[in-house]
C-alpha positions in Angstrom: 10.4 -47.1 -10.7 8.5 -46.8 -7.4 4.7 -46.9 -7.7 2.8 -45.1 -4.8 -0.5 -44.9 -4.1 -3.2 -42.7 -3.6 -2.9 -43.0 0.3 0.6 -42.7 0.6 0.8 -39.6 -2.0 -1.3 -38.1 0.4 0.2 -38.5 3.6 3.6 -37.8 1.8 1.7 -34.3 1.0 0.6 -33.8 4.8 4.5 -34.5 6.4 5.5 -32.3 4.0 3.3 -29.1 4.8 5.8 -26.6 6.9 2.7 -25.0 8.7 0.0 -27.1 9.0 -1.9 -24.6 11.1 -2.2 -22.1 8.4 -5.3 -21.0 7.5 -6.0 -19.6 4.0 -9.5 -18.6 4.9 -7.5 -16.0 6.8 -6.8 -14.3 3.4 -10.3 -14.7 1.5 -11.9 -12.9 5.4 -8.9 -10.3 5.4 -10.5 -9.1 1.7 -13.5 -9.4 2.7 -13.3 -7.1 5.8 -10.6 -4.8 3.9 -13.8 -4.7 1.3 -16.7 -4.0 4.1 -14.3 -1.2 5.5 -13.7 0.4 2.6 -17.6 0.6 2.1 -18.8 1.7 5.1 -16.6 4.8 4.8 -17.6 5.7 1.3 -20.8 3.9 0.1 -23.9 6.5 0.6 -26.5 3.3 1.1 -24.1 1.2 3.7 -25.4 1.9 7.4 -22.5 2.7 9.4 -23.6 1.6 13.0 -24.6 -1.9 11.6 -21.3 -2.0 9.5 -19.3 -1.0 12.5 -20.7 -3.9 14.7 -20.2 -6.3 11.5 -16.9 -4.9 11.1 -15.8 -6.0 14.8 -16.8 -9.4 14.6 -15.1 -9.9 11.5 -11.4 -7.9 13.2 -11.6 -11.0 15.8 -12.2 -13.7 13.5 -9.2 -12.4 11.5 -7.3 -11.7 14.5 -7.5 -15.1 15.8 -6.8 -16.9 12.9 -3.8 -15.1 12.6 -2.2 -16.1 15.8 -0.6 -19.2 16.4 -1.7 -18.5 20.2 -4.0 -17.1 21.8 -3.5 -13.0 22.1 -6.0 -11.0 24.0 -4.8 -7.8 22.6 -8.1 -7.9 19.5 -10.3 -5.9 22.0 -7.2 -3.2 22.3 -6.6 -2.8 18.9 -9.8 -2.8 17.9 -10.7 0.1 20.1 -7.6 2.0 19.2 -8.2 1.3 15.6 -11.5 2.5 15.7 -10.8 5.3 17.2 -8.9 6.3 14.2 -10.9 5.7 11.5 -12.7 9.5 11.2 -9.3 10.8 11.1 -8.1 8.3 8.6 -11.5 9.2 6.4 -10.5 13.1 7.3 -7.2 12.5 5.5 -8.8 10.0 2.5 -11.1 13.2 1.6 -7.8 15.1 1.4 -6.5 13.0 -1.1 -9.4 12.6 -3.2 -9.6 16.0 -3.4 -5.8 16.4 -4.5 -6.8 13.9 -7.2 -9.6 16.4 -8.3 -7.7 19.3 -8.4 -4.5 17.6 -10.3 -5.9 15.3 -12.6 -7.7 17.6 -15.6 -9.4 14.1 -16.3 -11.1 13.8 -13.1 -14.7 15.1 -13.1 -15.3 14.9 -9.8 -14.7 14.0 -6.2 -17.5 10.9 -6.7 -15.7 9.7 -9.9 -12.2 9.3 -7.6 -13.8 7.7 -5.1 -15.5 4.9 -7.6 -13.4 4.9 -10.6 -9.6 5.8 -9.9 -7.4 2.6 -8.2 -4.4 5.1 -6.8 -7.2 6.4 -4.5 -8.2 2.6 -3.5 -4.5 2.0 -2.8 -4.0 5.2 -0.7 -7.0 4.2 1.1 -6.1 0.6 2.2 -2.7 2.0 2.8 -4.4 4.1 5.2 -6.4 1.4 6.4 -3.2 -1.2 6.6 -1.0 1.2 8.2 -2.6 2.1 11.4 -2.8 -1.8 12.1 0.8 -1.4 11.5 1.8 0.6 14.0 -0.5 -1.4 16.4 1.7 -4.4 15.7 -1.0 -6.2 14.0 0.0 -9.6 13.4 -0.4 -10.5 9.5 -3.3 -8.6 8.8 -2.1 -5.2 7.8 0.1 -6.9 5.0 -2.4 -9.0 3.6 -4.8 -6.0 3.2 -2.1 -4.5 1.5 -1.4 -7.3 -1.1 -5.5 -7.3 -1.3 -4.6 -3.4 -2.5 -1.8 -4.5 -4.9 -3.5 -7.3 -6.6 -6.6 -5.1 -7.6 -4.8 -1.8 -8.3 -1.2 -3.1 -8.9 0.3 -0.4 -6.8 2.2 -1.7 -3.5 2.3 -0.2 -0.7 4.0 -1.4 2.4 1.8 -0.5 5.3 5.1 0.0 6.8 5.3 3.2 4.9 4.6 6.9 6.3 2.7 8.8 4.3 1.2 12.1 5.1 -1.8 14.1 3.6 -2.9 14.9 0.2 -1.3 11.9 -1.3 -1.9 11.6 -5.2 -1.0 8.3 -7.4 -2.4 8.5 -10.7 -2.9 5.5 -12.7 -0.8 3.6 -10.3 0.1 0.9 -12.1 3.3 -0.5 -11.0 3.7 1.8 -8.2 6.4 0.8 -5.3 6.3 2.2 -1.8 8.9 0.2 0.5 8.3 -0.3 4.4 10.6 2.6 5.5 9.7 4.9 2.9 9.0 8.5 4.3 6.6 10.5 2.1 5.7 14.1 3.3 2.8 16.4 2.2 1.2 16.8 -1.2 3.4 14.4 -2.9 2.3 13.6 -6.8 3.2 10.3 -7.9 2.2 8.6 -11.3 2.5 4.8 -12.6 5.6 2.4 -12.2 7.6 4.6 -10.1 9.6 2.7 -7.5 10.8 3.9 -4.0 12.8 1.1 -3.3 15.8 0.0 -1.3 19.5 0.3 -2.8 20.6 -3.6 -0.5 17.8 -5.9 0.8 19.9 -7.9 3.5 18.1 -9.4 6.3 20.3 -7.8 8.4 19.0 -4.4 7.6 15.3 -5.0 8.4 15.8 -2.4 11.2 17.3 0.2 9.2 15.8 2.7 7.0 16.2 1.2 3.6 13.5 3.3 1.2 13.8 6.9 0.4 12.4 10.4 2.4 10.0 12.5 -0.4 9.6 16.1 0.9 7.3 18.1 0.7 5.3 19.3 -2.7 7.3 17.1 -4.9 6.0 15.3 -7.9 7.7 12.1 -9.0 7.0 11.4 -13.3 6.3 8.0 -14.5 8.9 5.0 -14.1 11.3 6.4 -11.9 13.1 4.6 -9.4 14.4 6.0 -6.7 17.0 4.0 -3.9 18.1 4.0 -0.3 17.4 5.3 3.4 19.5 8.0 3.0 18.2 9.5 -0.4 16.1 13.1 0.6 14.1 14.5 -2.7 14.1 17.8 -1.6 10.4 20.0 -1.2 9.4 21.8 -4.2 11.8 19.3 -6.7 10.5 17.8 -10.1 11.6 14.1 -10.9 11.3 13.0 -14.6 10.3 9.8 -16.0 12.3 7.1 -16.5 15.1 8.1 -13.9 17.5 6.2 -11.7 18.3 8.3 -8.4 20.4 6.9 -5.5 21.7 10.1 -4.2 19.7 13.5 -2.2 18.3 15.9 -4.5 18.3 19.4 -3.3 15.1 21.6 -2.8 13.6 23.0 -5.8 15.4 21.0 -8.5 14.6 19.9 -11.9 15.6 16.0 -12.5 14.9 14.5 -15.9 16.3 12.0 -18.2 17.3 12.7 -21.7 17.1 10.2 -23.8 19.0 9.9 -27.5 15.9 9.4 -30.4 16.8 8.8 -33.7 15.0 8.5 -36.7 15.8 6.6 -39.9 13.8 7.4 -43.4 13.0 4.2 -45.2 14.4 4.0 -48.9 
């Protein structure tokens, strides 16, 4: 038996790290700016022009931690991003709203905005996604995973989503990166929009499903692959398993066999 000691555990531990320039303080700043953001659009007592300047400081800090090199594309993004942000709160009162006038347990817009963790996720979607498309290094996804450990809904930032998005209760929710989601969509816990083969080789493909228009999706469905349409207007069930298009203006459920046995 080979004894080691304290010293050579520990440089055993250090040869052995695959990236010693990774930062974890990149995550714990991520949160916190996903958190700041999140506020300054919605809390009535956060100052906007202070948070805005707070907010920029903290985007470059991010930024540079995570690239490996140096990139001088923060100020770009930044502006571009910021730019964006009163049409991204534009849209995020849309889909409060569709929460208000959907959910019979919603009492009003205030209450979503506080209380209801499929708006949260929608938002930092919303928030992620833009970065996305501004090939963001890092930062998008780890705002997302911020998202999914508080709300467990996940969202790629990948995803495109358009306006008055609902997710009720959102548990377990699954959005994949090349998902396709179209207007007033209604979606309630564990559903999964997920990809039928997850080869590396596909990674430019369209793996995830295309949700038209006005279609509400019932709890634990799954629904698989890039070329699967729901069609506008259609109903999904719970508890299905699709993998092929569903017209317009159909009816999808599951039927499930119950039977009941009297005790003697």
């Amino acid at each position: 038996m080979i004894i080691m000691t304290k010293e050579t555990i520990i440089q055993k531990i250090i040869s052995n790290k695959n990236k010693p320039h990774l930062d974890f303080s990149l995550k714990d700043k991520t949160e916190k700016f996903t958190t700041n953001l999140f506020y300054t659009l919605f809390d009535a007592n956060t100052c906007v022009a202070k948070n805005i300047e707070q907010l920029e400081i903290d985007f470059k800090e991010i930024y540079n931690l995570a690239c490996i090199i140096n990139n001088e594309k923060c100020t770009e993004i930044w502006g571009k991003f910021l730019l964006k942000l009163p049409e991204i709160l534009e849209n995020l009162n849309l889909d409060a709203q569709e929460l208000v006038n959907n959910d019979p347990a919603s009492n009003n817009i205030e209450e979503v905005y506080l209380a209801y963790p499929g708006f949260y996720a929608i938002a930092i979607y919303r928030f992620s996604h833009e970065l996305f498309k501004l090939d963001t290094p890092v930062i998008p996804r780890l705002m997302s995973e911020y998202a999914h450990s508080k709300t467990g809904t996940d969202i790629h930032p990948g995803a495109t989503i358009g306006k008055y998005f609902f997710i009720d209760h959102a548990t377990g929710t699954v959005i994949g990166e090349t998902c396709v989601i179209k207007d007033h969509v209604k979606i309630y816990q564990g559903v999964t929009l997920g990809a039928l083969q997850v080869e590396k080789s596909m990674k430019n493909t369209k793996r995830h499903p295309t949700v038209e228009d006005n279609v509400t999706i019932y709890a634990n469905a799954t629904i698989l692959g890039g070329n699967t349409v729901i069609g506008k207007n259609s109903i999904i069930g719970g508890n299905v398993w699709i993998t092929e298009s569903i017209p317009e203006n159909s009816l999808v459920y599951h039927k499930p066999e119950t039977k009941l046995k009297t005790k003697i």
